[in-house]
N, C-alpha and C positions, 0 to 999 in steps of 0.2 A: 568638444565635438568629436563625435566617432566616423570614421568613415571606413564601408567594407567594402572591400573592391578586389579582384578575381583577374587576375594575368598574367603574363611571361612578365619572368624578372626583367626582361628590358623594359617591358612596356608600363613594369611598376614603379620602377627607377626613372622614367622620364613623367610618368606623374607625380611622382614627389615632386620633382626637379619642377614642375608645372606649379604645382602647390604653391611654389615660394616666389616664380620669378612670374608668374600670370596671374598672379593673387590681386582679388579686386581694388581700388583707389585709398579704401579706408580700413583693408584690413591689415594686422598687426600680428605676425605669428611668432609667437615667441617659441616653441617648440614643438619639436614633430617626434610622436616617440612611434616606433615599429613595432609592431608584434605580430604571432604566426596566430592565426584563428582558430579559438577553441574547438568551434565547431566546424562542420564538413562546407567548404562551398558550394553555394548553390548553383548551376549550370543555370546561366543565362545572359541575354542581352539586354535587359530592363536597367533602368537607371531610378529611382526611388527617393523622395527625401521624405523622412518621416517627422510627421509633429513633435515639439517642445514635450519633452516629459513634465508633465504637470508641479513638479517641485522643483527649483533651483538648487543645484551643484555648490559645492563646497567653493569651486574655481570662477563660476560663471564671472563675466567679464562683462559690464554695462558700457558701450561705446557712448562719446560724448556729444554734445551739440556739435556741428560742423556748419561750414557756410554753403551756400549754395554753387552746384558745379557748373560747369561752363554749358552740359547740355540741354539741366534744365532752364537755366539763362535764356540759352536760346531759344526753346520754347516758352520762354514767359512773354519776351518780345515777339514773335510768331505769328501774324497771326490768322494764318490758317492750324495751326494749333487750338486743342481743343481746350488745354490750359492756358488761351493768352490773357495774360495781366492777370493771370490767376494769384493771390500776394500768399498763397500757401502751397506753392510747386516745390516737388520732396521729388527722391528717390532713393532708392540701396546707398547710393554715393554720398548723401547732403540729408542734410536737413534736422528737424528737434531727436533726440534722443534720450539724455540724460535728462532733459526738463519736463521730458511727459509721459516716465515710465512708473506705475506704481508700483508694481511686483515681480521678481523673476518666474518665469522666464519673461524675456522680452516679447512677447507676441501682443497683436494689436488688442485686445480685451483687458491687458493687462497694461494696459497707458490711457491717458485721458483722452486718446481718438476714438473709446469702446462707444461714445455716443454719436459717432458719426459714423453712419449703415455706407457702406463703398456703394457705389451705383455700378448697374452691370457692369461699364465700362472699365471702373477702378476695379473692379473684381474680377475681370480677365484678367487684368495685368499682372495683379499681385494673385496670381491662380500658377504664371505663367512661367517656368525657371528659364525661360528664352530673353524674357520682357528686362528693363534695366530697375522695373518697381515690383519685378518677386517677390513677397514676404516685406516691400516699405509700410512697415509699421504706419507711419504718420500718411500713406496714400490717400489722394483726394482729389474732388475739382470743385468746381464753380457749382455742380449740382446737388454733389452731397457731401460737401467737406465746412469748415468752419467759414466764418464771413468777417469783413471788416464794418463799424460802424461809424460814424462822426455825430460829437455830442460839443456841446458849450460846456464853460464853465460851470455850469448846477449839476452837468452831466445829462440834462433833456436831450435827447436825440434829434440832429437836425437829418430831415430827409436831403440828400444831394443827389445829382447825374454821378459825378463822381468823386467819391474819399478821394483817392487822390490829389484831384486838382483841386477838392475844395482846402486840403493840408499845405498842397506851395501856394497859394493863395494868402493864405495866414501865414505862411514863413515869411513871405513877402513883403508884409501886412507889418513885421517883426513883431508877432505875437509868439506866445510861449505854448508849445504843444507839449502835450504828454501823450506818448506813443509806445501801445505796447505794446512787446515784441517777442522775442525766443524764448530768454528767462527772467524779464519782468521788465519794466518801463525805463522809459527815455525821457529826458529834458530836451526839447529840441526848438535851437533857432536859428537864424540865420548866421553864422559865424564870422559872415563880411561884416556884419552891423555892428556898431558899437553902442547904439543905442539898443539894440536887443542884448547883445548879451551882457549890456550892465541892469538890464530890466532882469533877466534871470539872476542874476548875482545877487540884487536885492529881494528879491521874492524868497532864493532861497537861502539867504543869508550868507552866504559864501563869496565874503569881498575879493579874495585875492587866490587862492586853490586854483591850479591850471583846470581848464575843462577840455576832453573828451573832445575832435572834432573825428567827423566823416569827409572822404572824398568820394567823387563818380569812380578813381579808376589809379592808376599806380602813375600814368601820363601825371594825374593831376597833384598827385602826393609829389613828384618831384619837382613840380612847378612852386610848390607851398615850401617845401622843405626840401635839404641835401637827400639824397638816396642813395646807398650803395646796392650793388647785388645782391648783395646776401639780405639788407631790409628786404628790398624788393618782393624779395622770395619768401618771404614772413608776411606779409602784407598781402600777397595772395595765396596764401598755404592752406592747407581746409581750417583751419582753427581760426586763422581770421584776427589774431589777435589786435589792439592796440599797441604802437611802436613809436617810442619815444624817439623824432629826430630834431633834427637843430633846423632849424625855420630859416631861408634863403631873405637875403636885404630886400626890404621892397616887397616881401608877400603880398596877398588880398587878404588875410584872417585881419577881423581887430585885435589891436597890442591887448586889448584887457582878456582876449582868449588864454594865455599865459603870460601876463604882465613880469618883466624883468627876470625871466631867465631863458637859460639855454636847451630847454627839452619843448617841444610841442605834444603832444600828443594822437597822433594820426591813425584811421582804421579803414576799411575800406566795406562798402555793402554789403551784409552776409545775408540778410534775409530776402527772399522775394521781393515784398514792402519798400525794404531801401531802394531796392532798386528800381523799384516801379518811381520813388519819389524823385532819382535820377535821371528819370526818363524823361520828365518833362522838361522842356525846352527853355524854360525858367526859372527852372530850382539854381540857388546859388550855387556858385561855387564849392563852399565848404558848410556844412551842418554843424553847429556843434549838438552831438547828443553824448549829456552827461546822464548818472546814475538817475533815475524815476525814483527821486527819497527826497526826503528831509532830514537837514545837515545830521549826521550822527546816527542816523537809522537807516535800518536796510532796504534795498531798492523793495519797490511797491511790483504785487503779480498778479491779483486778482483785481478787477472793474471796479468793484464796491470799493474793495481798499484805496484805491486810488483816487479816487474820487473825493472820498473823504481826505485822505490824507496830506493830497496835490494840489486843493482848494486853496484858493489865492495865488497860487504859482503858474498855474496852468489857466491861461486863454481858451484851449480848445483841447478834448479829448478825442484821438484814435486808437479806437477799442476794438477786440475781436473775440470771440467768442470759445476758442479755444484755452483749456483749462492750463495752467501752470503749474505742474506737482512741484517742481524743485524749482527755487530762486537761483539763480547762478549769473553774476554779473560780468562784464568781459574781463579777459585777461590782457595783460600790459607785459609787454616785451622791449627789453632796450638791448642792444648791440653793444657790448663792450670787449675789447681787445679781440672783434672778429670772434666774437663766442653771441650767440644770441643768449639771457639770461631772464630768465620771467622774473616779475618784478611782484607781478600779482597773477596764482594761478587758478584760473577759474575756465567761463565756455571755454571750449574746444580741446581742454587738457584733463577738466575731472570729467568725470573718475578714471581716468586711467590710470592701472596701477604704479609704483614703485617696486621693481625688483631688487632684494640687496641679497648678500651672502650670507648672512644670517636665520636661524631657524628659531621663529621669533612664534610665543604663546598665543592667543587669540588676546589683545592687548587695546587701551585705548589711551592714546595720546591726547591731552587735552590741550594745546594749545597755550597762548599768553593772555593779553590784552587789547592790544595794537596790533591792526591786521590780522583778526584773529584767523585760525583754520586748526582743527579738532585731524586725527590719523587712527585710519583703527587698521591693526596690525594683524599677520598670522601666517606663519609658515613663512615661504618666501619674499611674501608680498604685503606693500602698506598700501592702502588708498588713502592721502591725503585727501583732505574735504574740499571745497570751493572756497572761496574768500568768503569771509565772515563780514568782519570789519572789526571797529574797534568796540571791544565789548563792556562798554560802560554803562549802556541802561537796557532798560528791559524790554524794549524790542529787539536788542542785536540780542539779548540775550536767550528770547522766546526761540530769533530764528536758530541760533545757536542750538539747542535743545532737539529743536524741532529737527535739523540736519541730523545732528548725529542719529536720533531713531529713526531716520528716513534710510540713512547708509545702514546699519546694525543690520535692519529686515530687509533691505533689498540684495547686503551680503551673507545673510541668515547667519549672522557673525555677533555672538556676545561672547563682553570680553572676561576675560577669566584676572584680568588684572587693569588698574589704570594710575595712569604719570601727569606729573602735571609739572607746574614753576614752581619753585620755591617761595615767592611772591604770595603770602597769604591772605591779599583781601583781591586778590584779582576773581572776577566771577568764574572763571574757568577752572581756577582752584575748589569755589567753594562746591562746584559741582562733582569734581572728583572726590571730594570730599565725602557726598551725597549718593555716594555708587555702592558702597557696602562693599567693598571690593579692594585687594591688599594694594597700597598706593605707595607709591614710588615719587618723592619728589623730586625734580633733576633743577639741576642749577641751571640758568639761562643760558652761558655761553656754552657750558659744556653740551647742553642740548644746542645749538648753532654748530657747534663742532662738530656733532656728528650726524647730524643731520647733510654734509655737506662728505659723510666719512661714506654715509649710508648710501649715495648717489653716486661714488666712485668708487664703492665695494671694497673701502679701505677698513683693516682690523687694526691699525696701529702699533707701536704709538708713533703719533704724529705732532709737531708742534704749530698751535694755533695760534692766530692772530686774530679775534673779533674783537670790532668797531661799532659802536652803540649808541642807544642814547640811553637808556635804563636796565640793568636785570640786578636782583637781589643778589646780593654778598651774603654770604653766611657768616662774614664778618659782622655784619652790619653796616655796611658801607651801602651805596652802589656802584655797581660796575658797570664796565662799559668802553673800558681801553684796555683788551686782557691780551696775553700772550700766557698759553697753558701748554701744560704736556696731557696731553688725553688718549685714551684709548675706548673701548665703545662702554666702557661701564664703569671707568672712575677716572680724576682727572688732578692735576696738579697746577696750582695759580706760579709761574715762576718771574712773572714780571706786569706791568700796566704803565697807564699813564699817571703822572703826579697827581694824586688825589686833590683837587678844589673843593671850596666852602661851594655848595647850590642855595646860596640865600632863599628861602621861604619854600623850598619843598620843589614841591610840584610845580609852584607859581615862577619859577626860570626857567622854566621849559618854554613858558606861552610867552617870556621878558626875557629876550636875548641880554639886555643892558647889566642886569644882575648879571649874567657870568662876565659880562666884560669887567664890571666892576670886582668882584673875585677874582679874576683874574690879575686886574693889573693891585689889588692887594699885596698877593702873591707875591707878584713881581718888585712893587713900588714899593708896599709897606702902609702909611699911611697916606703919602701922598698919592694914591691913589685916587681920593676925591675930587682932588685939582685937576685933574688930567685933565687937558682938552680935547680929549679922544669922546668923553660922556658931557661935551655941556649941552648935547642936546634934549639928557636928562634933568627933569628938575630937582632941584636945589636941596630940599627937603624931603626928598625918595631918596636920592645918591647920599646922604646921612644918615636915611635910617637904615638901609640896606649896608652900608658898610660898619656900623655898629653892628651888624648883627653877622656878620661876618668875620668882623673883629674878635667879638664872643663867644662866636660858633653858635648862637642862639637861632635854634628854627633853621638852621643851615649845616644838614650831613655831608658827609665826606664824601666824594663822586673823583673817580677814575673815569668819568662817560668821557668817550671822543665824538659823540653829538654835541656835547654841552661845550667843550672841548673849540668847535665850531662854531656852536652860537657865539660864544665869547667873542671870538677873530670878527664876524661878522657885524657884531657891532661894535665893536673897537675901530673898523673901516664906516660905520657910518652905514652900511647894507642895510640895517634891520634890527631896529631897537624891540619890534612887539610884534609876535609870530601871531597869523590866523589861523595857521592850520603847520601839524606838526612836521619838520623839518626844512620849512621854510624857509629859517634864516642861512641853513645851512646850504639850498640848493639856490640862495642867490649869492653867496659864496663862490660856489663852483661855475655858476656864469658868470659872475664878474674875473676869474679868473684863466676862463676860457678866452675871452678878450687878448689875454696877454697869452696865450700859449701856440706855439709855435707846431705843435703838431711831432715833435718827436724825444720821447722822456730821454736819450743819453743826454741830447743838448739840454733840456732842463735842469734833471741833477747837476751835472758838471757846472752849470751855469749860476747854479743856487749853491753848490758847494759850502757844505760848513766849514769856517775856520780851523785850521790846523788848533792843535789843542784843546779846541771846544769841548768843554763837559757833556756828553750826550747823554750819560745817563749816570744812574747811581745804586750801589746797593743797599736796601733797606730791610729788617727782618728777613733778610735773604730771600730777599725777593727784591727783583732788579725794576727801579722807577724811569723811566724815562720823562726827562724834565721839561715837564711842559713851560714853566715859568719861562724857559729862556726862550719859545718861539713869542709870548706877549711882549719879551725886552727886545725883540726883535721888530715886532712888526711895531711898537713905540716909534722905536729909532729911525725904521727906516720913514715912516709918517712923517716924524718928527724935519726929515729932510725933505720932504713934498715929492716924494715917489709916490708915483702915480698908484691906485688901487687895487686895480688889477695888478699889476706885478707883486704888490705884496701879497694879493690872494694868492699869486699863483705859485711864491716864493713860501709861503705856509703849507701848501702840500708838496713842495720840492722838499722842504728843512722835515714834514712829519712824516714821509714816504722814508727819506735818508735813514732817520735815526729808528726805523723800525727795524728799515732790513739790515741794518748794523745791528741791533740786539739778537734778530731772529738769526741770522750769520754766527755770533758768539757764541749764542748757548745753543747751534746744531753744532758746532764744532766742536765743544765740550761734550753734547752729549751723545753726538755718533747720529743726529735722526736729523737724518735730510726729507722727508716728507713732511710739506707745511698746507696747512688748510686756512685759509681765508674766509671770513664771514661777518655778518655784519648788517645791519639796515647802513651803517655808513658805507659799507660799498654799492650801496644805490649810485653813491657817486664816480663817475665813472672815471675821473681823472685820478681821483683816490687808487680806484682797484686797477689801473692800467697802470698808473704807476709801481703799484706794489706786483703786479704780475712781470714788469720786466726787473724792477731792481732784484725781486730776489733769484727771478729766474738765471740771471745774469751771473747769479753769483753759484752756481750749477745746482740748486734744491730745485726740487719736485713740487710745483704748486698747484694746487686746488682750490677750487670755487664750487660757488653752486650757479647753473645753468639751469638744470628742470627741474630744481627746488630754488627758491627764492633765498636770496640772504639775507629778509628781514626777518622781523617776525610771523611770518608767513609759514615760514617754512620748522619752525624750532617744535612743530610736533611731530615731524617726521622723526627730528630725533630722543624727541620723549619716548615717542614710541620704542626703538631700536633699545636706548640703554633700559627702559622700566623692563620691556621683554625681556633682556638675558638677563638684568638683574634676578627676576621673580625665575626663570626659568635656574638660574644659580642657586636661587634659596639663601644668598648669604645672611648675615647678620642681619641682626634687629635694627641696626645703625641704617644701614644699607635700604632696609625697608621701608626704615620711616625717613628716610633724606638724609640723617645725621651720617658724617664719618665718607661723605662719597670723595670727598679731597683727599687726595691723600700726597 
């Protein structure tokens, strides 16, 4: 934006000063640069905003969906209001953005509201630079803006008095609505009911996956669940995010809304719509509204699609008529160590950009597999994509495709270079693959690394810790329990966890029992058969999995500290067979939240290793930390009918200990007190709350990532970062093609 403005240095100086501290609700100024005007000022008192230049800037900035603010609230209930219970009330402050812009510049011709003509009235307003709906893109009302419909299942249109009332009717009813909304559809039912939300569970095949609930207001979030201020203030922020808190004894949600563990899932109204459905006087308590998809596929945004896609799931369809350019499902916020940390960054966050200190090529990061999300880079600034999901077939993959050329042309940004995983059958591979474009492959943690370097403006080196469930070794291994020394464009592996046998691949990912069994292998030898820790396993699986173990047959070598978990997990009996990936590992951390006391000194101290204890070893000079002794551990203590929870919670006191004893060692050998953290295993929060005090405690500088994700969410922020200086380097051929980035 330019702005030309004519006055005494004081009164220019208290407009800047205006700039920054009167700056509207959603705007975001990153900097204000000064200069003296070319040309002569013009003498006058007029004040002028001039039209969009018809082509979009190298910088332009697309803001994201936001929730709805307090003033159009009040005018939605109003109603001498001309918008009352209007379910599409916007303004400058609130409302769709990022999901219904097609081209820069931002102006309404260039977003899917160009087929809705403003009626005089909308057209004073956004005429008006007085008014609060100036230039709102998405402006409308009841006379010439989008509408809502109600349809049955086949999708025939039922006439009603009112959507609305005819939707808590059916929620009531505990029928399964799909309801669509900002950037694409809802699963919606009554969340008090147990028999509704096991009817959605079976429809949509998702036995056990926590779902998504909504409350009326932040009164009612703390009645369902614990709330601090700092949630609080996340729960009504304009992004609106979902906020994982711990569920109060005695709630009103059914237990199968997130059956056996310690996170809920809570969000609070952002669209008009919701709120209208809160309005009525016998909408329940809590909604659960989960993703409008089917297991594995990306949420649904168009009527048609839905329709088709939602059949059988969906009782009743509420449809509206405005277009969905961009998919973008919400984003998921959990509180840990008093840091808010997004968990999944999607509405209210993309696209806004990432600044780092790097002077990165026009560059495209492509992402993993799991939780997928694509980065295209340049100059300053990265936009990481929305959440993907997991990219295994060929709808995530379509939308996948489809994203990145939606970003490319709305940043008029092609990249001159693209990074991907080292992981060669992942589909986001084969696409960089398919770029014709010099490609950079980065190894998994190392992109974790600095994707978490790139968010705190760190050059390094730095020593990391990432906790996993899978990224490619260039050994051939997998990894997944690393401690590296990195800096933004090569890296060195100096320690991990004890590599285990992963019996059958892939297939102990989704069979917690297989790692239990490798594990206690490990430990036991052969009598690890006999254990009574597996006799819930049958007979004849726990023989052929430990043959195959034995032989290494069908069973590569894994450092994962996901798998790591599974293991512990069902060695306790938690969870022999995962539904949905990390499972076993987050009813781990609630069964050991049971036992925890609320303060990590009393912990560690309390979990104390043995004086002498072997805590680790060195191996091809590379330092192991030995897992085998936390499975002889949690044996033994079993073995004496200690309670479960304590030994969940004594496995992350004993794996918290002996990390930051390793990362203590080799910073004191190697002079680098700056440690970065990262990981899909620090989803868990007792994990990275632990490791944020033990090593803090021992005077290193820690880092996390907060507005990058530390799963795999977030590892194409840092594709992008090292492929950019790599290619902007020019090094070696090695360097080019992935080979030789270890060093």
């Amino acid at each position: 934006m330019v702005i030309k403005a004519h006055a005494s240095d004081s009164a220019l100086l208290r407009f800047l000063d205006d700039l920054v501290n009167q700056a509207p609700p959603l705007a975001r100024i990153v900097s204000i640069e000064k200069r003296e005007p070319a040309d002569k000022p013009v003498e006058t008192d007029s004040f002028q905003i001039k039209a969009s230049e018809t082509t979009a800037t190298a910088q332009a900035i697309i803001p994201p969906d936001v929730a709805l603010c307090d003033d159009c609230l009040r005018e939605l209930h109003d109603p001498q209001d001309h918008r009352h219970r209007y379910p599409f009330i916007n303004c400058t402050n609130c409302g769709p953005r990022f999901s219904i812009i097609e081209t820069l510049p931002y102006d309404r011709p260039r977003t899917s509201m160009k087929v809705f003509p403003m009626c005089r009235l909308c057209t004073t307003e956004y005429g008006d630079p007085a008014n609060r709906r100036y230039h709102a893109q998405p402006n409308a009302c009841s006379q010439c803006g989008p509408r809502i419909s109600w349809h049955n299942a086949q999708g025939k249109r039922i006439e009603v008095a009112d959507v609305v009332r005819a939707a808590i009717d059916a929620i009531n009813d505990d029928k399964v609505l799909a309801i669509r909304g900002l950037g694409g559809f809802h699963l919606c039912v009554n969340a008090c009911s147990e028999a509704a939300v096991a009817l959605l569970r079976a429809r949509k095949n998702r036995p056990a996956k926590p779902l998504a609930v909504m409350v009326r207001d932040g009164d009612d979030a703390a009645r369902v669940c614990y709330l601090t201020n700092k949630e609080a203030a996340i729960l009504v922020s304009p992004e609106h995010p979902i906020i994982l808190l711990h569920p109060r004894p005695g709630h009103p949600l059914a237990e199968s809304v997130a059956p056996a563990l310690s996170d809920i899932g809570i969000m609070l109204p952002y669209t008009p719509l919701h709120h209208l459905l809160f309005s009525e006087p016998d909408c329940p308590t809590a909604l659960v509204m989960t993703s409008g998809n089917v297991a594995g596929e990306p949420i649904c945004t168009g009527n048609k699609e839905a329709l088709q896609r939602l059949r059988g799931i969906a009782d009743f369809f509420l449809l509206h008529d405005r277009h969905i350019v961009t998919r973008v499902d919400d984003s998921v916020v959990k509180v840990i160590a008093s840091q808010p940390r997004l968990m999944r960054r999607s509405r209210g966050y993309v696209p806004t950009p990432v600044f780092v200190p790097y002077e990165l090529p026009p560059i495209l990061g492509c992402g993993g597999g799991l939780k997928s999300t694509f980065s295209l880079g340049r100059g300053h600034t990265i936009f990481p994509s929305q959440h993907i999901g997991d990219l295994f077939n060929l709808a995530s993959y379509d939308f996948y495709q489809e994203s990145i050329d939606n970003l490319k042309r709305l940043f008029t940004l092609d990249p001159q270079a693209v990074a991907c995983d080292l992981h060669p059958d992942y589909l986001s591979t084969r696409y960089a693959e398919q770029c014709g474009l010099p490609l950079y492959r980065i190894q998994h943690h190392h992109a974790h690394t600095v994707a978490v370097m790139a968010e705190h403006g760190l050059r390094g080196p730095v020593l990391a810790v990432v906790l996993d469930g899978t990224g490619y070794g260039p050994d051939g291994t997998i990894w997944g329990g690393e401690l590296l020394q990195a800096d933004c464009v090569s890296y060195r592996r100096l320690g991990s966890l004890q590599p285990l046998h992963l019996p059958g691949g892939d297939a102990a990912s989704s069979e917690p029992w297989r790692m239990a069994l490798s594990a206690l292998y490990a430990t036991l030898g052969s009598d690890a058969e006999s254990s009574p820790l597996v006799d819930g396993i049958d007979q004849e699986r726990r023989r052929i999995v430990m043959q195959m173990v034995a032989s290494g047959f069908n069973s590569p070598l894994t450092s994962s500290c996901g798998r790591l978990f599974d293991a512990v997990a069902a060695l306790l009996g938690l969870q022999f067979v995962s539904s949905f990936e990390g499972e076993a590992a987050m009813r781990l951390e609630a069964c050991a939240r049971t036992a925890f006391s609320g303060n990590w000194s009393d912990e560690l101290d309390t979990n104390a290793e043995p004086a002498g204890d072997i805590r680790f070893l060195e191996k091809d000079r590379r330092w192991e930390i030995i897992s085998s002794e936390f499975v002889k551990r949690v044996v033994h203590t079993s073995k004496f009918g200690t309670d479960r929870s304590v030994v969940a919670l004594q496995f992350h006191s004993w794996l918290i200990s002996r990390i930051s004893h390793l990362v203590e060692k080799i910073s004191g050998t190697s002079g680098i007190k700056e440690i970065v953290l990262s990981g899909g295993c620090l989803q868990n929060g007792l994990l990275l709350e632990g490791l944020l005090f033990s090593l803090s405690r021992r005077g290193l500088s820690v880092y996390t990532g907060s507005a990058i994700p530390n799963n795999d969410g977030g590892i194409s922020v840092g594709q992008a970062v090292i492929g950019g200086l790599q290619h902007v380097s020019r090094g070696t051929h090695e360097s080019r093609t992935g080979r030789g980035q270890s060093r």
